[in-house]
C-alpha positions as CSV (number, residue, x, y, z in Angstrom):
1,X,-1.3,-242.2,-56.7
2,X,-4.6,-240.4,-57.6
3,X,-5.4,-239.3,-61.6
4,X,-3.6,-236.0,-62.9
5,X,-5.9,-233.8,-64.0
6,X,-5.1,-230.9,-66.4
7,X,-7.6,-228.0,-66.2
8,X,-8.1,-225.1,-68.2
9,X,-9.5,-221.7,-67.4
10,X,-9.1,-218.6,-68.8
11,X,-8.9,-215.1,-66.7
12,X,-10.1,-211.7,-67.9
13,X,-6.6,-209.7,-67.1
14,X,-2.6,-210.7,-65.8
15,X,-3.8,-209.9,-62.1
16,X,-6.8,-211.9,-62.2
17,X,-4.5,-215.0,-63.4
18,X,-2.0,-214.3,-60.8
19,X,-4.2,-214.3,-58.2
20,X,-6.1,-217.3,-59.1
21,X,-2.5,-219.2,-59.6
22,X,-1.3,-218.3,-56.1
23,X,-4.1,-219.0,-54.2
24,X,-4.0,-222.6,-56.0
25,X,-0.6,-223.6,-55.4
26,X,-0.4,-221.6,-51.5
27,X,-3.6,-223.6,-50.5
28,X,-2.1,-226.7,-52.4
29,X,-4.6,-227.2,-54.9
30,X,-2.6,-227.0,-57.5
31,X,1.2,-228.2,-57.9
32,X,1.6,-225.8,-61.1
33,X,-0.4,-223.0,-62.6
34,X,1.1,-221.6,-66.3
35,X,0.0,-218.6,-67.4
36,X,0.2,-218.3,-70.8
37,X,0.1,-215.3,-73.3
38,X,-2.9,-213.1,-73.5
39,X,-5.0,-214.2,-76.4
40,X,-8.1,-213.3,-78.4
41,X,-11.4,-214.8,-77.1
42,X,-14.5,-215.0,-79.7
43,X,-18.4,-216.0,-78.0
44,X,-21.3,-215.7,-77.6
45,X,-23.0,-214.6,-74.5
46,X,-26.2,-213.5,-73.5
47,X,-27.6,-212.7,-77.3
48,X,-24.2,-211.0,-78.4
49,X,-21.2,-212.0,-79.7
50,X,-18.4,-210.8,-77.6
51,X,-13.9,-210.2,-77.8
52,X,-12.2,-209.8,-75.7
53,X,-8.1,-210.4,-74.3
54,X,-7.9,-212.9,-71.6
55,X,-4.8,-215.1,-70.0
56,X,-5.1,-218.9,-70.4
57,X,-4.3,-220.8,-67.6
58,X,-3.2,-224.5,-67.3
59,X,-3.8,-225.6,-63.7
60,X,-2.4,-228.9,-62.9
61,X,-3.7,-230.9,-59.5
62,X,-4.9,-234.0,-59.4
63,X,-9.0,-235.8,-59.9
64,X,-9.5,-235.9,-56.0
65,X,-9.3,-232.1,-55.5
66,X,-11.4,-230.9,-58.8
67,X,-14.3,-230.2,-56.4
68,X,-12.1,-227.6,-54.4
69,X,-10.0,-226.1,-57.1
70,X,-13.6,-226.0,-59.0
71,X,-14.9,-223.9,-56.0
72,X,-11.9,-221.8,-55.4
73,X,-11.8,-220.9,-59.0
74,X,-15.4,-219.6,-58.8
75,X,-15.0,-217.9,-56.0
76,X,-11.6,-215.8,-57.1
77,X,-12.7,-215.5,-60.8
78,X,-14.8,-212.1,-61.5
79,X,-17.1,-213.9,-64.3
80,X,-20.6,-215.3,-64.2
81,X,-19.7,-218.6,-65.7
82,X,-15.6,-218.9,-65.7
83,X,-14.3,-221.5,-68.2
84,X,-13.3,-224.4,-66.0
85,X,-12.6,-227.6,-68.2
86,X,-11.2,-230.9,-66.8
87,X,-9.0,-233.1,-68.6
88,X,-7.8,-236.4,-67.3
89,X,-3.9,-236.7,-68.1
90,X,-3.7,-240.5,-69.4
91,X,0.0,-240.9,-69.3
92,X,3.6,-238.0,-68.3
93,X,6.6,-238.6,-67.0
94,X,6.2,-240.8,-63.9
95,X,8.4,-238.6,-61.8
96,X,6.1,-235.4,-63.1
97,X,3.5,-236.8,-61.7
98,X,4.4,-238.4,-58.4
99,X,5.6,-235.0,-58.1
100,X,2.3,-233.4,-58.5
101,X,0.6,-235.6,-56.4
102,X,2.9,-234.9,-53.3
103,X,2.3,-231.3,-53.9
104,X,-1.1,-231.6,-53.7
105,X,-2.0,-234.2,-51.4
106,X,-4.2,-233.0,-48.5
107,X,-2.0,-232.0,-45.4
């Protein structure tokens, strides 16, 4: 079994999410994409400090595919510099997670 790997993005808009989300789990990148509720974004970019409403997502896949879901990400998200953050899941529900391995292993 390879490492879990919990990564966060965030999407400017419902559609946006969606599309991102399908595309992961159809192409097997992902076992499970949650969208979550719209929230409130605060930051700074280029000089100004921006808000705006964008949809969390919590993609779940596993370390040996980061590279692709990285690049699929950037390549479906409409931003500059998309918020892509990797987390290493250290311990779930061993059934969870031999789960999410099978779903994503490479064909």
């Amino acid at each position: 079994m390879t490492a879990p790997l919990l990564i966060l993005c965030n999407a400017p808009d419902q559609a946006c999410a969606q599309r991102i989300a399908a595309h992961l789990v159809e192409h097997r990148l992902a076992a499970c994409v949650n969208l979550l509720a719209p929230c409130q974004s605060v930051y700074r970019w280029q000089g100004a400090i921006e808000q705006t409403t964008e949809v969390p997502m919590l993609i779940k896949t596993q370390a040996a595919r980061y590279a692709e879901v990285e690049a699929a990400v950037r390549g479906l998200h409409p931003y500059d510099v998309p918020e892509i953050i990797a987390i290493p899941i250290g311990a779930g529900l061993p059934a969870y997670l031999d789960w999410l391995n099978t779903e994503t292993d490479t064909p």
